[in-house]
C-alpha positions as CSV (number, residue, x, y, z in Angstrom):
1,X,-8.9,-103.6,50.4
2,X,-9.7,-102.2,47.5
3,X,-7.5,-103.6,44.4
4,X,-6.4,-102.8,41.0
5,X,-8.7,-102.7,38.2
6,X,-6.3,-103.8,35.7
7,X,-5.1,-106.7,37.6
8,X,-7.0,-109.1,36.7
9,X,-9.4,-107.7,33.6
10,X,-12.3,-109.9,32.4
11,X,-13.5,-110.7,28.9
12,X,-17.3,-109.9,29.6
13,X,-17.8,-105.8,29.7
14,X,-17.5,-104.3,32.9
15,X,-18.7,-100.9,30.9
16,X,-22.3,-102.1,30.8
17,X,-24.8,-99.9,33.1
18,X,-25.4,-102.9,35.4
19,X,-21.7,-103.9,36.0
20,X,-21.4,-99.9,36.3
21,X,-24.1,-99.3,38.8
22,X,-22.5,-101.9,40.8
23,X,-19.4,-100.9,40.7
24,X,-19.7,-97.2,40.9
25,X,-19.6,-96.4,44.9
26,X,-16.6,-97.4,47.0
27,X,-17.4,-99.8,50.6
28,X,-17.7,-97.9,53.1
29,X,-14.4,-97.7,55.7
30,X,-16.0,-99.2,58.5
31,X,-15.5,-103.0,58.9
32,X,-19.0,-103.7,60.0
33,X,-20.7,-101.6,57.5
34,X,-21.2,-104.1,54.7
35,X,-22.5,-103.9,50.9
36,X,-24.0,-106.9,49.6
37,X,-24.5,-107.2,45.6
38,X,-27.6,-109.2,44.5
39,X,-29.7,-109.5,40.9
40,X,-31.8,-107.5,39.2
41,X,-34.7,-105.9,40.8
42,X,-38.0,-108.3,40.2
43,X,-35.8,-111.2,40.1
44,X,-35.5,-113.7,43.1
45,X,-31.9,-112.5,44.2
46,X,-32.9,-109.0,45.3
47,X,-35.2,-110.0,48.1
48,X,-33.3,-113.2,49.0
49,X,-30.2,-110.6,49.5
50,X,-32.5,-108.1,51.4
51,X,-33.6,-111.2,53.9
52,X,-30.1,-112.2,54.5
53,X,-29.4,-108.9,55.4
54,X,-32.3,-108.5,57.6
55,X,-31.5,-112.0,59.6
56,X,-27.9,-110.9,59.9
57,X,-28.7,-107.7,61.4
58,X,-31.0,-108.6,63.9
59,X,-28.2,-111.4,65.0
60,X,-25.3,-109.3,64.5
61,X,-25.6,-105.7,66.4
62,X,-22.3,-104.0,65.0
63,X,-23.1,-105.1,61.7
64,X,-25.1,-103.5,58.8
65,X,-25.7,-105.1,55.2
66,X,-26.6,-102.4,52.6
67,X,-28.3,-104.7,49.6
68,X,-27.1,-103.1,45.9
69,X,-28.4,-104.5,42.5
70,X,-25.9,-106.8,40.8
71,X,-25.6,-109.7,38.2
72,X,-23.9,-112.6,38.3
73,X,-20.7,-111.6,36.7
74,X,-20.5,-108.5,37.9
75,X,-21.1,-109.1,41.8
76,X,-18.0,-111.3,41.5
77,X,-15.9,-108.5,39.6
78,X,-17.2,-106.1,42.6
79,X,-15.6,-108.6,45.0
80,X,-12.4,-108.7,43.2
81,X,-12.0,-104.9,43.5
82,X,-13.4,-104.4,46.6
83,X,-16.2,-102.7,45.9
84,X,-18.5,-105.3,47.7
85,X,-18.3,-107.9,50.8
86,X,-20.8,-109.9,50.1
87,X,-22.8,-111.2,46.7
88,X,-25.5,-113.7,45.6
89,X,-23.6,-115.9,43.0
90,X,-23.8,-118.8,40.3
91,X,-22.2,-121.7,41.7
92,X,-20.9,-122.1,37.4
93,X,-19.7,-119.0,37.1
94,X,-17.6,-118.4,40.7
95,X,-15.5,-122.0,39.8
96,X,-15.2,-120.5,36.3
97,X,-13.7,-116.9,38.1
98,X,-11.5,-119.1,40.4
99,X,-10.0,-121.2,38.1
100,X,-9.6,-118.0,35.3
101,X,-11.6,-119.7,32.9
102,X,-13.6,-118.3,30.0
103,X,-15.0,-115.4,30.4
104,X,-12.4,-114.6,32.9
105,X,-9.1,-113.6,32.0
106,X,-6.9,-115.0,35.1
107,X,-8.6,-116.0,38.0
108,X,-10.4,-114.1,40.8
109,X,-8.8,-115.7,44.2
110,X,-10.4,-113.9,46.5
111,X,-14.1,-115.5,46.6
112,X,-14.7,-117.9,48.9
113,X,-17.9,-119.1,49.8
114,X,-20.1,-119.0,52.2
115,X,-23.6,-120.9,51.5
116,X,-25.2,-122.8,48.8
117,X,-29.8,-121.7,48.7
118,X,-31.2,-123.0,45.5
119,X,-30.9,-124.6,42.2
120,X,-31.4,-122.2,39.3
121,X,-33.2,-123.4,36.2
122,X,-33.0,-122.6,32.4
123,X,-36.2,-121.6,31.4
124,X,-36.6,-120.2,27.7
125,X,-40.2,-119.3,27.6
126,X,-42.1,-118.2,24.5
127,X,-45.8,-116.5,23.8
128,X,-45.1,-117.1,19.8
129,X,-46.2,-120.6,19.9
130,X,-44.8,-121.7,16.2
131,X,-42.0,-121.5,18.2
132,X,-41.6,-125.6,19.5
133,X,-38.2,-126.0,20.4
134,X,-34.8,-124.1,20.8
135,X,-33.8,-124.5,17.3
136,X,-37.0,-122.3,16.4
137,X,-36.0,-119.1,18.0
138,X,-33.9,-118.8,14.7
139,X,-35.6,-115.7,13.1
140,X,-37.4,-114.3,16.5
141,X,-36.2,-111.6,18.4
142,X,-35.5,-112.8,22.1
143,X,-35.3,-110.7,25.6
144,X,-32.2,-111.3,27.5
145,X,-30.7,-109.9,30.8
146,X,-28.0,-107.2,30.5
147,X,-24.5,-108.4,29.8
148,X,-22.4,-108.9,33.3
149,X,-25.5,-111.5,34.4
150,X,-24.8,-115.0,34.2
151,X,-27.8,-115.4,32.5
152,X,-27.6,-113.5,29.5
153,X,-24.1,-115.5,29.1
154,X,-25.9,-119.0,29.9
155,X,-28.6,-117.5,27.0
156,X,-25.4,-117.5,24.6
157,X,-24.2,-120.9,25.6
158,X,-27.5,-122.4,25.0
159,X,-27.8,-120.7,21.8
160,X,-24.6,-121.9,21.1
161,X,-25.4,-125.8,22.1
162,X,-27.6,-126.0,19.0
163,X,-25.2,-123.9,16.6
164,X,-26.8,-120.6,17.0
165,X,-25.6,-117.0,18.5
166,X,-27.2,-113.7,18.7
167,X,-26.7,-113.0,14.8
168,X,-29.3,-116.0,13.7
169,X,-31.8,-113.9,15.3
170,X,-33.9,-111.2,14.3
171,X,-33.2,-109.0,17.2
172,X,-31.6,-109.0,21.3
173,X,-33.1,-106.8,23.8
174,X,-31.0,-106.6,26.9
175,X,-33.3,-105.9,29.9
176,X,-34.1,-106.2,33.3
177,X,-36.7,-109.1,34.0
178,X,-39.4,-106.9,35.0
179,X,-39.0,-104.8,31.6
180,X,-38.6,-108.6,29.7
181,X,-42.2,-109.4,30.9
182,X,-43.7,-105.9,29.8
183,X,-41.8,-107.0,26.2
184,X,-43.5,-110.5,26.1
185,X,-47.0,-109.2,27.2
186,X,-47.3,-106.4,24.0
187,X,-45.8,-108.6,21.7
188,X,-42.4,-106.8,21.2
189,X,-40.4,-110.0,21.8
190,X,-40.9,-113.6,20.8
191,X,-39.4,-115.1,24.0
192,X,-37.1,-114.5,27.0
193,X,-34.4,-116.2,28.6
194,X,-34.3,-116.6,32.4
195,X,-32.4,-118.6,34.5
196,X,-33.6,-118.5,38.1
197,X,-35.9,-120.9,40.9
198,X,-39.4,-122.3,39.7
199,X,-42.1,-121.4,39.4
200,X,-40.5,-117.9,38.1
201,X,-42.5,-114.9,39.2
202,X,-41.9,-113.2,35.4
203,X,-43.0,-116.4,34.0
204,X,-46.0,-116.8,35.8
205,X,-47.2,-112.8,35.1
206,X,-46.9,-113.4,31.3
207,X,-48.3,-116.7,31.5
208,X,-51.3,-114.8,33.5
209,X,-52.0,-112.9,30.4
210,X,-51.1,-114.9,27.6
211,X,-50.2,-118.7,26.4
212,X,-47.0,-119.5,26.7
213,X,-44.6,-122.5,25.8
214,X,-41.7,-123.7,28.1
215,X,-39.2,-124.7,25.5
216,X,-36.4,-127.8,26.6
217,X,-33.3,-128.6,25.7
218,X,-32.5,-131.7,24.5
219,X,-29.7,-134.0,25.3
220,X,-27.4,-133.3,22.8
221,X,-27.5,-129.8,23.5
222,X,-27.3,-130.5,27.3
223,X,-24.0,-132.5,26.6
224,X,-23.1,-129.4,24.4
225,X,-23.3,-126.8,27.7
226,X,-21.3,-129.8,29.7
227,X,-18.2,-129.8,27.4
228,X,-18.5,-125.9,28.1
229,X,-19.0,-125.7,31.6
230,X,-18.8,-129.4,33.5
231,X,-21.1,-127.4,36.2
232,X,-24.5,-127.8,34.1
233,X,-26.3,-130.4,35.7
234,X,-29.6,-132.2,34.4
235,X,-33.1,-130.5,36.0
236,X,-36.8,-131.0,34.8
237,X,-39.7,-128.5,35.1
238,X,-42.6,-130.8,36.5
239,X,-45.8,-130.3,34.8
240,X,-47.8,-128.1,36.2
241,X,-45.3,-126.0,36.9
242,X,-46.7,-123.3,34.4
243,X,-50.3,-122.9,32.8
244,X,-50.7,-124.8,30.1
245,X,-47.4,-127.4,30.4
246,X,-49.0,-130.2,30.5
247,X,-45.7,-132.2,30.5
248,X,-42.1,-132.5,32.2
249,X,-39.3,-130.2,30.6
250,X,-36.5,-131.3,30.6
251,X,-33.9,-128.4,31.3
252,X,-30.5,-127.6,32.5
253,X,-29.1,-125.4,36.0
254,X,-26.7,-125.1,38.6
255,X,-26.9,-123.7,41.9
256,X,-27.3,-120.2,43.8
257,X,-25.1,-119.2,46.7
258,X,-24.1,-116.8,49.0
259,X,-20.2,-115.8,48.6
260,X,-18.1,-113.2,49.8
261,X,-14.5,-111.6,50.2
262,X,-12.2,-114.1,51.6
263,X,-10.7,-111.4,53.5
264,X,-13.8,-110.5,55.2
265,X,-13.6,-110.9,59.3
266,X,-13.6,-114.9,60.2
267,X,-15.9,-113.9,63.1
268,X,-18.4,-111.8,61.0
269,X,-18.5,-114.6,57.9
270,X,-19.2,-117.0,61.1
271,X,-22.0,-114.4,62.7
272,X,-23.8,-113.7,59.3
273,X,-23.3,-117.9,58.9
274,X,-25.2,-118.7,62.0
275,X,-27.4,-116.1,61.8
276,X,-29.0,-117.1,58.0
277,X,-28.9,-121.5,59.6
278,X,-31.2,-119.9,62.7
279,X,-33.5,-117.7,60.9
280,X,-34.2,-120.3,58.0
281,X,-37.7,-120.2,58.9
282,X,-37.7,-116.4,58.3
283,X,-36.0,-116.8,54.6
284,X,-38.2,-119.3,53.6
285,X,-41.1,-117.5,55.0
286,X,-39.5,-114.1,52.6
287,X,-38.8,-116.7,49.4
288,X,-40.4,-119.8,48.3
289,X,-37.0,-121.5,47.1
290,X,-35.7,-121.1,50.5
291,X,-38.6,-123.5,52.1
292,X,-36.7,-126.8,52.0
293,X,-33.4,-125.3,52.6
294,X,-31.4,-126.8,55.5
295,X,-27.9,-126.7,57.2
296,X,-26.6,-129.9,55.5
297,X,-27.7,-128.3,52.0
298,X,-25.8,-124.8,52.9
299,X,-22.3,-126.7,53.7
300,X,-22.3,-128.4,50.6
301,X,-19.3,-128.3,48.5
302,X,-19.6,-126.3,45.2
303,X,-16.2,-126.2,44.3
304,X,-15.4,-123.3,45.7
305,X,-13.2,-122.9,49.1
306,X,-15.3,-122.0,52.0
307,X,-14.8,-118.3,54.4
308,X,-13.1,-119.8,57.2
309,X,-15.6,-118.6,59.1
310,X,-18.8,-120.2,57.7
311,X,-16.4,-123.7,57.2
312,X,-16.2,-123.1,61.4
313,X,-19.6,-122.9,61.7
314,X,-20.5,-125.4,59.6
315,X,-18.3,-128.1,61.5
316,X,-19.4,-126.8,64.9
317,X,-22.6,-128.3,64.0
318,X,-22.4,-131.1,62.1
319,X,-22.9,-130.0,59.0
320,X,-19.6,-130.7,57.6
């Protein structure tokens, strides 16, 4: 199962500690015994991953689901080499892999998928309120997830969207969420970058502590992140959402879903399916962005081929 490194190399660097970690232990030889890469520990896709698994299990007797850390672009480089069955994903970023686009050096066929959860949001958020809008992080050092996330690459698009990059800053600090919120609180960053469901647990901590500004992006920038990636779509942060945002902001996303190894067992892809449409109740119960998620919502097309198994499932029902 387990493929050639070299085969199909990606621009982004697989030498980072996350893409690393995730990479470092081999799946286990037993068909049933799964490994399932998720996010970064204090983020949303950690615990989403770790109810999956849980549903799955108690549906599925011969199967087990062992939940790893990941990012975004490196869960689908530990599918490619067979280092994992199953990963949380951006919707953005697995077309991208598919197709070989940028940052992907020739494509990653072997990802199909399985079932769309939520939409993830942009949210730059900043406790130095001279900052007002993107263009003012200019000068300010800025918290970032560690390179092989999506996000930290969706931080350098944005940038990029209003003619800035890393270098127009006065500093980048690569970090796990829970570490970016423990920078924002003592003052040793200006703002972070997250893209994930609202209202964002790290958000909401700094905002406990501390004013905060949600910063937008406009429209040109929006159509900016478009001509990069047609996969961007239009989202707004309703007021409220935050203390202190007293208005709509107006923000960019995509979606989050659950993909895995084409080559993964049809009737397994179809088991762990079935097993996350019946115990919707119990994921929404375990995450809030899960609440309003239904079967019709999990079949939609991303983009991306679906496992013959869930595509089964999904027709069995109705909801394709």
């Amino acid at each position: 199962m387990t493929r050639s490194m070299t085969r199909r190399a990606t621009r982004w660097t697989a030498g980072t500690a996350l893409a690393a970690g995730v990479l470092a232990t081999a799946v286990p030889a037993a068909a049933t015994d799964l490994i399932m890469v998720s996010g970064s520990q204090g983020g949303t896709w950690f615990p989403m991953a770790g109810a999956i698994a849980n549903v799955a299990e108690q549906a599925l007797d011969d199967v087990s689901i062992q939940v790893r850390p990941g990012g975004g672009l490196a869960n689908l480089r530990a599918i490619e080499v067979g280092q994992a069955h199953l990963a949380v994903g951006n919707t953005i970023s697995t077309v991208d892999a598919r197709a070989g686009h940028d940052p992907f050096e020739a494509a990653i066929e072997n990802v199909c998928h399985i079932s769309y959860m939520y939409p993830q949001y942009i949210q730059a958020v900043t406790v130095n309120l001279d900052v007002a809008a993107m263009e003012d992080l200019a000068g300010h050092r800025l918290a970032v997830t560690p390179r092989g996330n999506t996000a930290e690459l969706v931080a350098r698009q944005t940038l990029e969207a209003y003619g800035l990059s890393y270098d127009d800053l006065d500093g980048v600090d690569f970090a796990a969420m829970s570490d970016q919120v423990n920078m924002m609180k003592d003052g040793q960053v200006d703002a972070f970058f997250q893209a994930t469901s609202i209202p964002a647990g790290v958000v909401m901590d700094v905002a406990a502590s501390t004013d905060i500004r949600v910063l937008g992006i406009s429209d040109d920038a929006f159509a900016g992140l478009q001509a990069i990636n047609p996969g961007f779509g239009r989202l707004t942060i309703p007021a409220d959402t935050y203390p202190g945002q007293d208005a709509d902001v107006m923000t960019a996303g995509w979606g989050t879903h659950i993909i895995a190894d084409c080559g993964l067992d049809e009737e397994i892809a179809y088991g762990i399916t079935r097993a996350m449409v019946e115990g919707l109740e119990e994921l929404g119960t375990a995450i809030a962005p899960l609440r309003a998620l239904d079967p019709a919502t999990m079949a939609q097309d991303v983009g991306v081929p679906f496992h013959p198994g869930a595509e089964r499932y999904y027709r069995e029902i109705g909801a394709l």
